[in-house]
C-alpha positions as CSV (number, residue, x, y, z in Angstrom):
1,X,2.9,14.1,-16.9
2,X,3.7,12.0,-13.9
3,X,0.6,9.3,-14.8
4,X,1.9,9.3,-18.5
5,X,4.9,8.3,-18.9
6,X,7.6,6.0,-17.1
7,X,10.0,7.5,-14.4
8,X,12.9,5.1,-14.4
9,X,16.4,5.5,-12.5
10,X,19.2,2.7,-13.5
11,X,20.4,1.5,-10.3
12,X,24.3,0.9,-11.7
13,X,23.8,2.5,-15.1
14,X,27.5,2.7,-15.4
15,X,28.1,-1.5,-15.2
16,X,25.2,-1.4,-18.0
17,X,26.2,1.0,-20.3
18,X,30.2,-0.6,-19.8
19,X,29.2,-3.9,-20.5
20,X,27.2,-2.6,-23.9
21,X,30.1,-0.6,-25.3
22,X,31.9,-4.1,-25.0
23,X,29.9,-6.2,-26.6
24,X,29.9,-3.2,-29.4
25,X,33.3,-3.5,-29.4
26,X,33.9,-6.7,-29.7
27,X,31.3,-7.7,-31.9
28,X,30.8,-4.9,-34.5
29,X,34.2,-2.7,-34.5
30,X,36.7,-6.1,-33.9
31,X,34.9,-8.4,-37.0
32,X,37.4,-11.4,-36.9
33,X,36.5,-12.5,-40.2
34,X,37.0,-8.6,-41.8
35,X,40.4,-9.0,-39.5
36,X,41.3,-11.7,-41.3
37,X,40.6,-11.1,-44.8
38,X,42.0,-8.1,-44.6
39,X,45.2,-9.1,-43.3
40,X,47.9,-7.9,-40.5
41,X,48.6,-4.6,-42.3
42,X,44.9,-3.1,-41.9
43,X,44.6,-4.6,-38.5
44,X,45.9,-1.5,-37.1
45,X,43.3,1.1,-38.2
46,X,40.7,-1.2,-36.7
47,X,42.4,-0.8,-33.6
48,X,43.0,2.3,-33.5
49,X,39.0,2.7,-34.2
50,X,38.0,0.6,-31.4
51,X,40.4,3.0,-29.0
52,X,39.0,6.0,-30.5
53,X,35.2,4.7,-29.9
54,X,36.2,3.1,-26.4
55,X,37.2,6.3,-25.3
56,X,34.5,8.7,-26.4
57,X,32.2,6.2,-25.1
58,X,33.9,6.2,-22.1
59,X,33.5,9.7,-21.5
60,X,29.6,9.5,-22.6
61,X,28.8,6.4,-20.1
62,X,31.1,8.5,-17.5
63,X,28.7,12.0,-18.0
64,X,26.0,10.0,-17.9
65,X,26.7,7.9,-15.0
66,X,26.7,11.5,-13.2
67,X,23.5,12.3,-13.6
68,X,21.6,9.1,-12.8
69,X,24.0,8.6,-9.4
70,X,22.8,12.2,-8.7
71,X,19.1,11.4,-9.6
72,X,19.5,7.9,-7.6
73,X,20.7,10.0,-4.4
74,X,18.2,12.9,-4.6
75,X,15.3,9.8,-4.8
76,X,16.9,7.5,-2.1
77,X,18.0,10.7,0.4
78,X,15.7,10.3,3.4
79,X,13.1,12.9,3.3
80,X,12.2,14.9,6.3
81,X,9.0,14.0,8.5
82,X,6.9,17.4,7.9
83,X,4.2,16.4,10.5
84,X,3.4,14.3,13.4
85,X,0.0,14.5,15.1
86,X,-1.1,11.7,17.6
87,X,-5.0,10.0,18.2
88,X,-5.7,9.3,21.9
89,X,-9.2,8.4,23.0
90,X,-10.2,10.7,25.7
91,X,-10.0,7.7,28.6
92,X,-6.3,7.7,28.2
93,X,-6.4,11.5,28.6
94,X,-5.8,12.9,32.2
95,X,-8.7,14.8,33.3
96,X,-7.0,17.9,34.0
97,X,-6.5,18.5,30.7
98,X,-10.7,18.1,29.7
99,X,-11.0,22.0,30.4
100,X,-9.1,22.3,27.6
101,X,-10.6,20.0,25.2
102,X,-13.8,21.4,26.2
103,X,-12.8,24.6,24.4
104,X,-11.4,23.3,21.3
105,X,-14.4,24.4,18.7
106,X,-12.3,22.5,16.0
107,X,-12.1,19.3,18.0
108,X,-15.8,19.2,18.7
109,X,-17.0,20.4,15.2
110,X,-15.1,16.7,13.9
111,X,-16.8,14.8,16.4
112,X,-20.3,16.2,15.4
113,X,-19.7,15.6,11.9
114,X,-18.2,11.8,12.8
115,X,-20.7,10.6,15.1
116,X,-23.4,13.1,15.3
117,X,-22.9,14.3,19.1
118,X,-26.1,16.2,19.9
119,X,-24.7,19.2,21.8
120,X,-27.2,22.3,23.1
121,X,-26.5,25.7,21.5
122,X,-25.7,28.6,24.2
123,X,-28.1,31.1,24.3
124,X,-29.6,34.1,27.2
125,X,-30.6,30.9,29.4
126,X,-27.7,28.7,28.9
127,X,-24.5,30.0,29.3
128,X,-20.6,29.4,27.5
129,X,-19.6,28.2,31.2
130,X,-23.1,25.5,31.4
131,X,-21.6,24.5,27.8
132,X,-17.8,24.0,28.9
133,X,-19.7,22.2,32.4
134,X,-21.4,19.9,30.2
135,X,-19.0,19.0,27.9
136,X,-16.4,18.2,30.2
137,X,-19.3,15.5,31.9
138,X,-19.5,14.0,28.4
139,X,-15.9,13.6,27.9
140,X,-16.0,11.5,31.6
141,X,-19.1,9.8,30.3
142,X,-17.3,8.9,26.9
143,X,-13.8,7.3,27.0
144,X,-13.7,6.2,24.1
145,X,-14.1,9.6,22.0
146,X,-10.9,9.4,20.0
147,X,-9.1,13.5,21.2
148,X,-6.5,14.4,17.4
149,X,-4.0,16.6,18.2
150,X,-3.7,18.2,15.1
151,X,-6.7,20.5,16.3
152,X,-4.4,21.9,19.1
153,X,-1.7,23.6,19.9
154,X,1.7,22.9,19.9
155,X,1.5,23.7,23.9
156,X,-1.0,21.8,24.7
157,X,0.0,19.0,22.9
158,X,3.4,19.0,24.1
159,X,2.0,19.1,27.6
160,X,-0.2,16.3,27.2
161,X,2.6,13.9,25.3
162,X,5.0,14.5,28.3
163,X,2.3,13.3,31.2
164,X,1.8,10.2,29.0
165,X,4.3,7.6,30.8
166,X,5.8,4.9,27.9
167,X,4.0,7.0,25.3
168,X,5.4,4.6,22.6
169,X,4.1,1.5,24.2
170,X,1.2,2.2,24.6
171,X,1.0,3.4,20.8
172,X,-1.6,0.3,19.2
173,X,-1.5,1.8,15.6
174,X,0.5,3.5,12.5
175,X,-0.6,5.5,10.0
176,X,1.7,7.1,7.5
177,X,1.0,9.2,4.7
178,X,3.8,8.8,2.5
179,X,5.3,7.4,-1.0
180,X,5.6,4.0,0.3
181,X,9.0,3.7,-0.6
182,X,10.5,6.2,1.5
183,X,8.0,5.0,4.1
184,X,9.2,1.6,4.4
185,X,12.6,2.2,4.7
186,X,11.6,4.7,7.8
187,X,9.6,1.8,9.1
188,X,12.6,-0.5,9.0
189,X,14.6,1.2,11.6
190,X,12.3,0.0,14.2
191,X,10.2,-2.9,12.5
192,X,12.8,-4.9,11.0
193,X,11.8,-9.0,11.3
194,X,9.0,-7.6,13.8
195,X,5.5,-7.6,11.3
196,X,3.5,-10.6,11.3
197,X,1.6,-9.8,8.4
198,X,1.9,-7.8,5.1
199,X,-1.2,-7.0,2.3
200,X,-0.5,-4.7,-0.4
201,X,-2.7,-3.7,-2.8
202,X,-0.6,-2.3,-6.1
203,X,-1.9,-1.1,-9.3
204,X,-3.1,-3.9,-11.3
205,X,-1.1,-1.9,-14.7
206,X,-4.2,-2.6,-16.8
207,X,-3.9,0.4,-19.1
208,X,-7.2,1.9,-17.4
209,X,-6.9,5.8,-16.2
210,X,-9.8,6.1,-14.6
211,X,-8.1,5.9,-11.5
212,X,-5.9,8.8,-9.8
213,X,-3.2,6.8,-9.6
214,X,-0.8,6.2,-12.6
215,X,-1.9,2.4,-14.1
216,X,-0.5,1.9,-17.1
217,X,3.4,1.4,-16.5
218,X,5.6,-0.6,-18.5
219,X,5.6,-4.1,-17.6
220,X,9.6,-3.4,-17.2
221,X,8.8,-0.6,-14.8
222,X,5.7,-1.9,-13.3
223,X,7.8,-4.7,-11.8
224,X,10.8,-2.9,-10.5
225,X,8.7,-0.7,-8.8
226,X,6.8,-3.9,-7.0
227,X,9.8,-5.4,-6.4
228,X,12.2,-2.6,-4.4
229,X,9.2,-2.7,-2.4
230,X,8.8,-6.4,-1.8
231,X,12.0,-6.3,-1.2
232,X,12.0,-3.8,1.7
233,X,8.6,-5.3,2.9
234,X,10.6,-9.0,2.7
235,X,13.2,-7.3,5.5
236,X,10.0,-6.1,7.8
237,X,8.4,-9.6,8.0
238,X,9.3,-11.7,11.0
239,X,10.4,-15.1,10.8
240,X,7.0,-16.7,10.7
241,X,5.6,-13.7,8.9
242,X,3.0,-14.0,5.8
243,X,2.9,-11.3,2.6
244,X,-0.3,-10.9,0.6
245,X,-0.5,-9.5,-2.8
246,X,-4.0,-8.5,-4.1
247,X,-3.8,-8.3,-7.9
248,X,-6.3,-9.7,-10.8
249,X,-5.6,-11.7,-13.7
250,X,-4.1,-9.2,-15.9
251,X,-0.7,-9.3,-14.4
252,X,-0.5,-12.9,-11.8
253,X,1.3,-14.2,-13.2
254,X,3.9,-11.4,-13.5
255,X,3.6,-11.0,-10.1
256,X,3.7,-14.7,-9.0
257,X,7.2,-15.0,-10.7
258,X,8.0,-11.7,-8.8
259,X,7.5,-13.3,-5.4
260,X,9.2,-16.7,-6.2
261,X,12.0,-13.9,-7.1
262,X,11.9,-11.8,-4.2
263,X,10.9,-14.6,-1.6
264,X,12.2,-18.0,-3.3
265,X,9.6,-20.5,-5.1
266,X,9.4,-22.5,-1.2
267,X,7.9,-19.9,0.4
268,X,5.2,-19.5,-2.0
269,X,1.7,-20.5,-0.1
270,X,-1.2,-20.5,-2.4
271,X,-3.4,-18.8,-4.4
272,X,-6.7,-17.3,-3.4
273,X,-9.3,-16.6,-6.4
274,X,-12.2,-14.5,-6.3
275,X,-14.6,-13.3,-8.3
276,X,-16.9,-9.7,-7.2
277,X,-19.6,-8.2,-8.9
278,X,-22.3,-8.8,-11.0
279,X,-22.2,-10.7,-13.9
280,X,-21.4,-8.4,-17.5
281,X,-24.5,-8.4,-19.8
282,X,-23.7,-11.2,-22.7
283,X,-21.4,-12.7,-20.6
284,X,-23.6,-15.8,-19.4
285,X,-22.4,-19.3,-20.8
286,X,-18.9,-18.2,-21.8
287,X,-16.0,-19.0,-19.3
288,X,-15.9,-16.6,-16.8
289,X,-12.0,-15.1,-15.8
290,X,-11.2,-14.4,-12.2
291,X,-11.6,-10.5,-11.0
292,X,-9.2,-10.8,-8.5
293,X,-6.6,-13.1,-6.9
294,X,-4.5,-12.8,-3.5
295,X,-1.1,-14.2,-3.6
296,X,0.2,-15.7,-0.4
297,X,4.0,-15.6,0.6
298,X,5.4,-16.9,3.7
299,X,9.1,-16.0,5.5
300,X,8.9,-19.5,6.2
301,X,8.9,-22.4,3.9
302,X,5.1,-23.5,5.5
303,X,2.6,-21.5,7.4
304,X,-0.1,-22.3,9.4
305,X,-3.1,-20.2,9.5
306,X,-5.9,-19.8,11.3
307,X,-9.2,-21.7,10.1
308,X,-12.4,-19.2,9.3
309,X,-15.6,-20.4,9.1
310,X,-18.5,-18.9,7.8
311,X,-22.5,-20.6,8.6
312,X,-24.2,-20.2,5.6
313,X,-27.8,-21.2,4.9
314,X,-29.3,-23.8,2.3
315,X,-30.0,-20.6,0.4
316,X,-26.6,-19.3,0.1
317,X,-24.7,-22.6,-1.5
């Protein structure tokens, strides 16, 4: 169900719904010209009416209201971090801690299957101690083996986080498996007007399933669900910062009004336009649409960027 239909909460359902019963009011229940053709005396009953409906409806939006605020808090309430687990290549790893990591079957077994570490098998002649011996020579020989915690214990883990001096320093990278929602506004306590550069890569909403992902939203919903997140990713960027949004040419120009929205219509950079893949069988001679196009935002109203260039041969152009 949740990549069929459209999960939407109101963010001030209340104002909405008011504002409707108004205009209802106003312009169905209070008809001037009935008003007047009917005269003074039946001007009372239509009053009365439109106190009658005012206050039902009242009670309705009020009910209502409940439920979405409650809905709105359960989604915005900050949800709990259910794991942490930390990537340290073996260099930055004090060697008195290799006995250990030579013992971790789990540990090894991932960096076999990742880059194919030849390692001898014990047997009569070659014992679990030659093993351990060897292993902890490799792990000298081979600072940059990248050690996860998540295939140790809570002990040792603890032990080797706490010899670590300015362990969040020396942190280079982020990963976060998360709805990126909640993610971002974690991210914010500590990287707000600090990231130089943003890319997202949303659905494109073409009305395809053969993805995991739910990609065939509303345009409505599509677009409120890009734009909380611009918005939080707008607060991240730095003051010289730059936003890239990777989408094709089903929904640019949604997305380009989204930006000038979210970042203002100066900020807006450029355009990028590509084209992947092979060309469609029947397709040659007719006008060709782009595959893909990369929107570029700035936090600043210009940007300089860094020139790339690319040799190519004769054979290439």
């Amino acid at each position: 169900r949740r990549n069929t239909s459209n999960f939407f909460i109101h963010k001030d359902l209340k104002g909405f719904l008011s504002r409707e019963l108004d205009f209802y009011l106003k312009n169905e229940v209070l008809n001037l010209d009935e008003m007047e053709t009917a005269g003074e005396n039946r001007a009372e009953g239509w009053f009365q009416i439109m106190r009658a409906i005012k206050a039902v409806g009242g009670r309705v939006i009020d009910f209502l209201d409940q439920i979405e605020c409650f809905q709105k808090m359960l989604w915005e309430k900050r949800k709990f971090i259910t794991e942490t687990q930390y990537c340290i290549t073996t260099g930055n790893v004090d060697e008195s801690f290799y006995p250990d990591i030579a013992t971790c079957e789990p540990q090894w077994a991932e960096w076999k299957e990742l880059f194919h570490i030849d390692e001898e098998e014990t047997n009569l002649f070659n014992s679990v101690k030659d093993k351990n011996g060897k292993r902890i020579a490799f792990l000298k020989g081979h600072p940059t083996l990248v050690l996860d915690t998540k295939h140790f214990d809570q002990g040792f883990v603890d032990r080797l986080l706490g010899s670590m001096d300015d362990l969040d320093g020396k942190t280079d990278g982020l990963l976060i498996h998360s709805e990126n929602f909640q993610a971002l506004n974690l991210l914010l306590e500590k990287y707000h007007e600090k990231v130089k550069c943003i890319y997202i890569d949303p659905p494109f909403n073409t009305g395809k399933n053969e993805f995991l992902y739910k990609n065939n939203y509303l345009n409505s919903s599509w677009l409120a669900m890009l734009r909380d997140r611009m918005r939080l990713g707008r607060r991240a960027l730095s003051s010289n910062g730059n936003f890239f949004c990777r989408i094709d040419h089903h929904g640019d120009f949604r997305v380009r009004q989204l930006l000038d929205n979210v970042f203002g219509e100066a900020h807006y950079q450029n355009q990028m336009v590509l084209k992947r893949g092979r060309e469609p069988a029947g397709t040659r001679g007719k006008l060709e649409s782009a595959s893909e196009t990369h929107s570029w935002c700035a936090a600043c109203d210009s940007a300089d960027s860094n020139e790339i260039v690319v040799d190519s041969s004769i054979a290439d152009v």
